[in-house]
C-alpha positions as a printed NumPy array, in Angstrom:
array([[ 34.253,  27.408, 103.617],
       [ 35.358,  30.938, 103.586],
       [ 38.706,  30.328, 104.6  ],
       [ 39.142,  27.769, 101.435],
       [ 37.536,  30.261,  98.963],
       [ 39.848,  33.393,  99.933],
       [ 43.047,  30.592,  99.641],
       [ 41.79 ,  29.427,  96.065],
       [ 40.939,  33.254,  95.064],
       [ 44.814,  34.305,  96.704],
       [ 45.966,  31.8  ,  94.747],
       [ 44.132,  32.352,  91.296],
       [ 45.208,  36.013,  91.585],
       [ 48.971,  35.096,  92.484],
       [ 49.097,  32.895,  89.089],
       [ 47.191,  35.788,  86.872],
       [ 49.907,  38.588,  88.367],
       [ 52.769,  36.35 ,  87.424],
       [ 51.059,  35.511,  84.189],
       [ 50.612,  39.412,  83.724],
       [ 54.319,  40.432,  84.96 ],
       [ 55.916,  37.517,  82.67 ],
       [ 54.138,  38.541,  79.878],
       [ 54.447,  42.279,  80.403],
       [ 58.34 ,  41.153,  80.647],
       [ 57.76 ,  39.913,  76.937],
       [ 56.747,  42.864,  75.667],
       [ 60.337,  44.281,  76.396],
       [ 63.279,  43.186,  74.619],
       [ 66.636,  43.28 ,  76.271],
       [ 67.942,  46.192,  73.955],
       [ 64.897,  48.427,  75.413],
       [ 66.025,  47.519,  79.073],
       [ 69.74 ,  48.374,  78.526],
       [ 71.373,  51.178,  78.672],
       [ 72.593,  52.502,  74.941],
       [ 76.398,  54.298,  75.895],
       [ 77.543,  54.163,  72.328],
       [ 76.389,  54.085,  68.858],
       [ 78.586,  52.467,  66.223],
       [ 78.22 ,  53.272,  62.416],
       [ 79.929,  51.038,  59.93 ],
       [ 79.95 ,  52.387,  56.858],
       [ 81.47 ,  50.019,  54.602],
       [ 78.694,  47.356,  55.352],
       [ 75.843,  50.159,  55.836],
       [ 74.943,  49.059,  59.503],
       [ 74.479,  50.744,  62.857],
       [ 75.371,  49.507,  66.393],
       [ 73.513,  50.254,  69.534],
       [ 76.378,  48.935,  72.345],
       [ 75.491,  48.884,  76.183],
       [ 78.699,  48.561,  77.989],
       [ 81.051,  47.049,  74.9  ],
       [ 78.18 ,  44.551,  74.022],
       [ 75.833,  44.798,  70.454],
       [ 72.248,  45.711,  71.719],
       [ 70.728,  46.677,  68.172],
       [ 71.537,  46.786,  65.238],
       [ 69.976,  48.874,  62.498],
       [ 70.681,  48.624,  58.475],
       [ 71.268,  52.592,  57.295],
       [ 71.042,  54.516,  54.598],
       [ 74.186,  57.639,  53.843],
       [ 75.503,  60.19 ,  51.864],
       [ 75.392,  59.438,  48.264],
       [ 78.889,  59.229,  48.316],
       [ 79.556,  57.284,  51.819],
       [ 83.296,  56.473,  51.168],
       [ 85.726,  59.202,  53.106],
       [ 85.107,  61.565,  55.902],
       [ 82.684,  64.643,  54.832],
       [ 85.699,  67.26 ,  54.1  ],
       [ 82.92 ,  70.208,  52.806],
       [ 79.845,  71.115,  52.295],
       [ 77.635,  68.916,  49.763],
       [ 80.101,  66.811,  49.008],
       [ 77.233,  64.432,  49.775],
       [ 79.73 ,  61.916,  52.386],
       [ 78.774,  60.555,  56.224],
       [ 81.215,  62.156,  58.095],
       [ 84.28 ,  59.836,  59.731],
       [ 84.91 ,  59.787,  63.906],
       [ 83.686,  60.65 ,  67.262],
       [ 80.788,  62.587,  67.335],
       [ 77.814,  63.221,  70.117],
       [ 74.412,  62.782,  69.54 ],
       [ 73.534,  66.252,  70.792],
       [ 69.77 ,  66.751,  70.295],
       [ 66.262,  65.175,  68.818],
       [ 64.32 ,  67.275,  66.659],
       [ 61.018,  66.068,  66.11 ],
       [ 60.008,  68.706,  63.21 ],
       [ 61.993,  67.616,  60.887],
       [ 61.659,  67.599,  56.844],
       [ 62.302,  63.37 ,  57.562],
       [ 59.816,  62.411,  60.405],
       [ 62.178,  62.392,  63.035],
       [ 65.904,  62.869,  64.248],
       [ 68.707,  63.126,  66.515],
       [ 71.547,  65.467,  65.841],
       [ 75.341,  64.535,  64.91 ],
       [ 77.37 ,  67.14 ,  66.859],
       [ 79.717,  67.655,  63.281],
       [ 81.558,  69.715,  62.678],
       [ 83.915,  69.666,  65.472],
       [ 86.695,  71.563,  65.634],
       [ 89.186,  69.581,  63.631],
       [ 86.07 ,  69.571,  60.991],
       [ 86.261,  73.578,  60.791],
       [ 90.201,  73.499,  60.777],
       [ 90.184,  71.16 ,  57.607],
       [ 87.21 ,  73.067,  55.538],
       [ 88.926,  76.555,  56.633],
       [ 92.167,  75.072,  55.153],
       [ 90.616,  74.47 ,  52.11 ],
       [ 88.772,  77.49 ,  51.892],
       [ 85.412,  75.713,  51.976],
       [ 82.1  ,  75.322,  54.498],
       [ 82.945,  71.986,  56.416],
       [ 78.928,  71.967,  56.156],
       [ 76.864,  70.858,  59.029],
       [ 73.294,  69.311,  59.782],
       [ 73.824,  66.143,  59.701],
       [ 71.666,  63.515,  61.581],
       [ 70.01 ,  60.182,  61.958],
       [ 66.526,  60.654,  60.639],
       [ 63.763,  58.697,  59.18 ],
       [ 61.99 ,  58.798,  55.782],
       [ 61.104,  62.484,  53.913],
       [ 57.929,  63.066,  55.155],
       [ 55.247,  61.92 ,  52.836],
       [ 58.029,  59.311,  51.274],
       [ 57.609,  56.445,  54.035],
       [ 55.886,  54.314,  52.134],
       [ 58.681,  54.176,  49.694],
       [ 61.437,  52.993,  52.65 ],
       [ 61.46 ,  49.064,  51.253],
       [ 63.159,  51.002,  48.06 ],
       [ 65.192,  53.994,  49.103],
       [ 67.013,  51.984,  52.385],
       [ 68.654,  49.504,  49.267],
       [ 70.812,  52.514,  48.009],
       [ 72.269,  55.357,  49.835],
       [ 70.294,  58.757,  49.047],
       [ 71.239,  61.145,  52.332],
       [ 73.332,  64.415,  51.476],
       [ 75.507,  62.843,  54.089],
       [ 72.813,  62.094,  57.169],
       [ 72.16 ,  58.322,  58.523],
       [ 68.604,  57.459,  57.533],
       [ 66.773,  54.496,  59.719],
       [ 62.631,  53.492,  58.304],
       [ 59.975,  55.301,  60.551],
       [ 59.665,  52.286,  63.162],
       [ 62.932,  52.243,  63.328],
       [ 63.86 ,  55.745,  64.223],
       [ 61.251,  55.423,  66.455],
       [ 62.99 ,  53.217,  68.31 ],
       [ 66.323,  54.761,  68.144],
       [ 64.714,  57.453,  69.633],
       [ 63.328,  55.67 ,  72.903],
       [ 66.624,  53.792,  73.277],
       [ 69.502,  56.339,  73.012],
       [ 69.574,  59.231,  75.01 ],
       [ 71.126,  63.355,  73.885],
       [ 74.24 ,  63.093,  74.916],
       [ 75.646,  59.235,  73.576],
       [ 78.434,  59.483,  72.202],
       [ 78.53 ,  57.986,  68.236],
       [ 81.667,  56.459,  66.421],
       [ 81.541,  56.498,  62.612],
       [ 83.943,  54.528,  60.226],
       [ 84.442,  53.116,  57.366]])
């Protein structure tokens, strides 16, 4: 009698660990088990792409710069910058919830401003909403309002965040 109660409990606990693992399996989506090595921005449609090894992941609708067409040349001139860029650190107290540094300028950033005798500007991230604003995301993610940064909602930079790592490389065009 024993020996048929400890197979039937073996067994009833094998089927509720599967059941657990599969649906703790669920939970996860395949974007939050791969690896994010690059981050694509296109501007001209507004979207972001989170690529593991060549292949789309995630991908994020985004607000920019007021004035998204062109590479940022200067200072407030209120435009995403244009190129290859690494995402160089988060900063979590930030005036927009969270974000993750764009490593602009680079160098051929500073060469162009210093030709035209202007800041090439700097600062510029993926973030979330203002703080106190995120109620207001449904409205402000239509339009672009950044002074040239990539704004995600609050979920979503949330998940940015857990997904890419400092030191991904990001490509921005147009």
């Amino acid at each position: 009698m024993n020996t048929i109660f400890i197979k039937l409990t073996t067994n009833l606990l094998t089927k509720i660990t599967v059941k657990i693992l599969l649906l703790i399996a669920s939970l996860f989506s395949s974007a939050s088990l791969a690896w994010v090595d690059l981050v694509m921005v296109d501007k001209s449609d507004n979207k972001m792409y989170l690529l593991s090894s060549g292949k789309v992941i995630k991908e994020y609708h985004v607000a920019l710069g007021k004035n998204p067409e062109g590479h940022k040349e200067q200072e407030g001139d209120k435009r995403t910058p244009e190129g290859f860029y690494t995402l160089d650190y988060k900063k979590e107290d930030s005036a927009f919830y969270r974000a993750m540094h764009i490593s602009y300028p680079n160098q051929f950033d500073l060469d162009n401003a210093e030709q035209k005798g202007v800041s090439a500007g700097g600062l510029i991230m993926i973030h979330g909403q203002r703080n106190n604003f995120e109620g207001l995301a449904r409205y402000t993610q239509k339009s672009n309002w950044t002074n040239g940064c990539i704004a995600l909602t609050n979920p979503e930079i949330d998940e940015f965040m857990a997904l890419v790592e400092v030191g991904t490389q990001i490509h921005i065009k147009w």
